[in-house]
N, C-alpha and C positions, 0 to 999 in steps of 0.2 A: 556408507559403503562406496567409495571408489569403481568409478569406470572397470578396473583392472581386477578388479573382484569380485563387481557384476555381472560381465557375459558368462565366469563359469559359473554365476549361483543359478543364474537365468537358465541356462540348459539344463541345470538337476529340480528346477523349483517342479514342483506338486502340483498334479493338474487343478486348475481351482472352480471354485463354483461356477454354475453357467449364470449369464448376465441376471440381475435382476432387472424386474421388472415395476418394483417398488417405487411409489412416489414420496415423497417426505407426509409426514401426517395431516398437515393443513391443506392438502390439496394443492402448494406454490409449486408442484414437479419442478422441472431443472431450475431452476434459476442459481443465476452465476454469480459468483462476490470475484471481483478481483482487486486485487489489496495492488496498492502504491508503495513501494516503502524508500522513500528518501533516506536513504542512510548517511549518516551525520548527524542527524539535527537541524534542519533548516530554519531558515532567522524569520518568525513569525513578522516582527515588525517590518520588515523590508518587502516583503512580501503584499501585506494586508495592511498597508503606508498610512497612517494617521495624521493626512497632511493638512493637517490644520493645526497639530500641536506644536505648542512651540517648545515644549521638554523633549521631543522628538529629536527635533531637529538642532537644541541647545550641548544635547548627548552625542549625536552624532556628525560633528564638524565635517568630516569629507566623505560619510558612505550612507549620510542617509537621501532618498530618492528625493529629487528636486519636485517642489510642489508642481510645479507646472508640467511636469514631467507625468505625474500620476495617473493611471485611468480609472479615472472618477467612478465610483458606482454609488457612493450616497453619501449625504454632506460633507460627513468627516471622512471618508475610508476611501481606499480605489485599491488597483492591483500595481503591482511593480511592470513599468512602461514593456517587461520582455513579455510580460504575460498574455497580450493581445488575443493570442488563440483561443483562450480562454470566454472572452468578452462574450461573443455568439451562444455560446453554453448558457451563460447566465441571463441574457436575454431572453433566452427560450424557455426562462424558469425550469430548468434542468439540473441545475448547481445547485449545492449547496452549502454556503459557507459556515463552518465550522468555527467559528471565532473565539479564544480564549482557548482551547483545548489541549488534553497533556495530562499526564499522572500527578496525583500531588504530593508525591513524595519522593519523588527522584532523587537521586545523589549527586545527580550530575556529570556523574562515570558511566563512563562510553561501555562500558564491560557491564556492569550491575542494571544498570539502566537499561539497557538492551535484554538483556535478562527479563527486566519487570515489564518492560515493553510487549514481548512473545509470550509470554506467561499472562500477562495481564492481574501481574499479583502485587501485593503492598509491600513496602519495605520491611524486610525483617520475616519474609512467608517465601518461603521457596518451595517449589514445586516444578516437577522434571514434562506437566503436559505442557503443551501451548493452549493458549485460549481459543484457539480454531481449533485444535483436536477435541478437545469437551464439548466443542458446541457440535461438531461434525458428530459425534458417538451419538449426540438428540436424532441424528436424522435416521434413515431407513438405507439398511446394508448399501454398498458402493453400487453405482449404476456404469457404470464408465471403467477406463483402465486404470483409472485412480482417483482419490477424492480431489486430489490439489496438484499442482501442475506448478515447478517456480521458474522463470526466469531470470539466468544472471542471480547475482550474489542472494543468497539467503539467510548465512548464519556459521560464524566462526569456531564455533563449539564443534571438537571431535567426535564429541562419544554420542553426538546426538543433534548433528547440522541440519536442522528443520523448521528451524526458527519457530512463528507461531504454529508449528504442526507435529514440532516435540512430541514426541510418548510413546511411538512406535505403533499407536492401537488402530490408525486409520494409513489407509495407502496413500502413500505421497512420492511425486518423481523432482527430481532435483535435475533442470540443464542449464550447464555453464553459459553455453553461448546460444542464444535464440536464433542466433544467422546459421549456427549447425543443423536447429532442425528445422528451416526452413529450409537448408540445403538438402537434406537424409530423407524428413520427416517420415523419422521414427524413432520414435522414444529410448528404445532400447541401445538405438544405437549411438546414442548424445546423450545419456541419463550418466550424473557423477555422483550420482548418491542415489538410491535407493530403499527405502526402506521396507522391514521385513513383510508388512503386509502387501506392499505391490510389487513382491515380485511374482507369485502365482498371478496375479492379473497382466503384467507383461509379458509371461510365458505363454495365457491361452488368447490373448485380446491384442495385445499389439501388431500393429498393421501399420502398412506406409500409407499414409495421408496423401490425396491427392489435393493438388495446389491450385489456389484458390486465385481463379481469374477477377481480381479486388479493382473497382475504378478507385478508390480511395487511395488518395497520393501521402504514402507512409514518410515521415524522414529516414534518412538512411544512417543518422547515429546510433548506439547502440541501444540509446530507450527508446526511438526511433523504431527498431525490428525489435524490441522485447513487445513493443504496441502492435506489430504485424502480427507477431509470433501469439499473443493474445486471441487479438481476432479470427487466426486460422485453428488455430486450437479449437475456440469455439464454436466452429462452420463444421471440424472433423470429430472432436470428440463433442458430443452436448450434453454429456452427464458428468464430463466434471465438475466440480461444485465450485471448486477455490482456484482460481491463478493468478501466482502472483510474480510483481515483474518489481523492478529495482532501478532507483534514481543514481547514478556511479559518477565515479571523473572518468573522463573517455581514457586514462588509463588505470582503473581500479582503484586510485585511490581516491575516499571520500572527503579530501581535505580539497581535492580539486573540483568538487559538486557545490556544496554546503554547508561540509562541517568546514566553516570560515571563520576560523581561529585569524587568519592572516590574508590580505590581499582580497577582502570581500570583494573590492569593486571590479576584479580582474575574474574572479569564479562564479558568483551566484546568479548577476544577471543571464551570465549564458547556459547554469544548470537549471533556472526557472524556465527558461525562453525551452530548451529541449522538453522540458517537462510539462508544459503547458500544451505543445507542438504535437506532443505524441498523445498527450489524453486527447486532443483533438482528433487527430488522426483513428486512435480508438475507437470514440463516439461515431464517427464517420464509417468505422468498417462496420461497427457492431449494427449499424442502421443498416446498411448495405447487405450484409447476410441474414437480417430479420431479430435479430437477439437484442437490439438496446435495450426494449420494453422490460425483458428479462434479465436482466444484467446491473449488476450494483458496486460503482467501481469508488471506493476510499481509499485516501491519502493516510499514511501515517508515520512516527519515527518516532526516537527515542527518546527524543524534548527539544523544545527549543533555543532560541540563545535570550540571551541579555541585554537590558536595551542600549548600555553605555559602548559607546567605541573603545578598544583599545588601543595599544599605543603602535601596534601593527596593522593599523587599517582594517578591522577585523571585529570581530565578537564572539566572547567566550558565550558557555553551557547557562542555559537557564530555565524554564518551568514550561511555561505555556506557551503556544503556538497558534496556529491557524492551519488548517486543512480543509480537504473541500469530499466531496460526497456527490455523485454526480451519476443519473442512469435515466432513462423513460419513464421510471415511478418516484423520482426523489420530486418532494417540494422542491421548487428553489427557494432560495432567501436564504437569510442571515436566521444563526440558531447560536447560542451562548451569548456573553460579551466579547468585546474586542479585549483583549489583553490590556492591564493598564498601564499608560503611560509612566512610570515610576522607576526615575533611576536612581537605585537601591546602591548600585556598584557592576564592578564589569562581570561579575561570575551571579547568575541566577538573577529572581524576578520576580512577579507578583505570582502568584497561584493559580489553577487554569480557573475558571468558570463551569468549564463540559470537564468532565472525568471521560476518560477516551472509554473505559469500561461500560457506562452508556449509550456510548456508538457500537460495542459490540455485542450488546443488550437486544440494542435495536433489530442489529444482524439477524440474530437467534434467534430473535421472538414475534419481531412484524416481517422480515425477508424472508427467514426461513420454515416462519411457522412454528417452530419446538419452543419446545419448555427452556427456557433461561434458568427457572430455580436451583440454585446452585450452583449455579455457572461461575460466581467467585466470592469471595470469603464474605463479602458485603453484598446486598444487592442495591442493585443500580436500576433506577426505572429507562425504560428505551424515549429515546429523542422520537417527536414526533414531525421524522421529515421524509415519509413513506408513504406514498400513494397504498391502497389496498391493491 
């Protein structure tokens, strides 16, 4: 639902239940998931830099990271030189690197793949929920104005832009611009989609948010304030469940972030650097209003790229990636394999190691407590990188 067909449903929706007071079944009450979602595709290997290989660096003559350049984190592996913000996290055993991870049957199209991505389904199974709405119906009625909260892009589908939160069965608010509701802070009045379950809850619940005096020095790009817009969310509402914020090109398109099809060495370094900057800044607020401990913030996207360069300084669609996972209850450390060295060709790559399904296993069954059985066509046992 569009802004312009929101405020008249808002003033006729149905007075709705009074708040619950319900915790989730296992006793974890609030705790927060907030999803990353880099949209493009981000190039795993430039990223999570294998500087010691020399198929690395034989593949990629002008955009793979100079050894010497790397920030080392263990013999063979380090981060890409923009990621520095990062560094402090994984010291603190806070992080945790995700290595190898990805669906393993992806098409490699941006359209289908993104599809199997929010669904969290196999190729050739479709299905209209997201894998956060089926995990969200395991929990106990909405406590908040809505289960999930998205910041900035979430999902190009008309009849149903919700990305992982498809299905219509849980309340979900959609805002374009997170500097809107840090300006209004109020939902209602910055929400560009809506769906039908919350809008009786922005009818009897929505309130302006008073603003949050943060020492925490946010960047001021746009993942920058999606990272603010995060942390005051979770200072004013604390029952919402899911917020999710969106890695962009500072002008909407994702060929200027990460999907680096062309010009990698002109895009990625500074969509990492924002993107490392702001989970920083994250972790920093969510400390500062008391929530890290509770708080569970993953990376994810629709696949990764390929190890070979093309003939535009770039790299095409490929399988398996690297993500990270990162809260006051995560292990830190390395969990799957690093993605393997093998250039196959410039389109795809070896297979992941972690089935991201897994990782949302984990979500469901050690974060949130609930029941995972059934959660998708296969089951998936949960990663064990979850303080109790």
């Amino acid at each position: 639902m569009r802004r312009r067909h929101f405020l008249s449903a808002l003033a006729a929706a149905p007075f709705a239940a009074s708040l619950s007071a319900h915790a989730n079944p296992s006793g974890t009450g609030n705790r927060l998931l907030v999803l990353v979602y880099t949209h493009g595709g981000n190039d795993g290997y430039n990223t999570w830099v294998p500087f010691t290989n020399a198929t690395y660096y034989g593949a990629r003559p002008t955009i793979a990271v100079p050894r010497d350049a790397v920030l080392k984190l263990t013999d063979h592996h380090g981060f890409h030189p923009a990621m520095r913000s990062l560094v402090p996290v994984w010291e603190q055993r806070e992080l945790a690197i995700l290595q190898g991870i990805g669906l393993p049957d992806v098409t490699q199209q941006h359209f289908r793949d993104t599809e199997m991505a929010f669904t969290a389904s196999d190729e050739g199974e479709y299905t209209n929920d997201g894998w956060a709405t089926r995990a969200l119906t395991r929990l106990a009625p909405t406590i908040d104005i809505a289960d999930a909260v998205a910041f900035d892009m979430l999902d190009i589908r008309e009849t149903d832009p919700m990305g992982p939160f498809r299905g219509n069965q849980r309340p979900v608010v959609q805002v374009a611009h997170a500097s809107e509701w840090l300006d209004k802070r109020r939902l209602g009045e910055c929400a560009v989609d809506v769906n039908d379950p919350a809008k009786p809850l922005l009818a009897q619940r929505d309130r302006t948010a008073a603003p949050q005096m943060l020492r925490t020095d946010f960047p001021t790009d746009q993942f920058g304030m999606n990272a603010r817009a995060a942390v005051e969310l979770a200072a004013t509402h604390p029952g919402v469940r899911v917020i999710h914020i969106t890695l962009n090109g500072h002008d909407g398109d994702k060929h200027h972030s990460v999907d680096t099809h062309w010009d990698q060495l002109k895009w990625q370094a500074d969509a990492l650097a924002r993107l490392t900057r702001g989970l920083a800044a994250l972790r920093e607020g969510l400390i500062e209003i008391g929530r890290w401990d509770e708080t569970l913030v993953v990376t994810y996207d629709e696949f990764g790229r390929s190890l070979r360069e093309n003939e535009r300084g770039g790299t095409h669609h490929g399988l398996a990636s690297t993500h990270f996972a990162m809260g006051g209850r995560v292990k830190g450390g390395l969990y799957g394999e690093p993605t393997k060295v093998i250039n196959l060709g410039q389109i795809g790559g070896p297979p992941p190691s972690i089935d991201t399904r897994e990782v949302w296993t984990s979500v469901t069954s050690r974060w949130w407590g609930a029941d995972a059985s059934g959660l998708f066509r296969r089951k998936h046992q949960p990663l064990d990188f979850l303080k109790a």
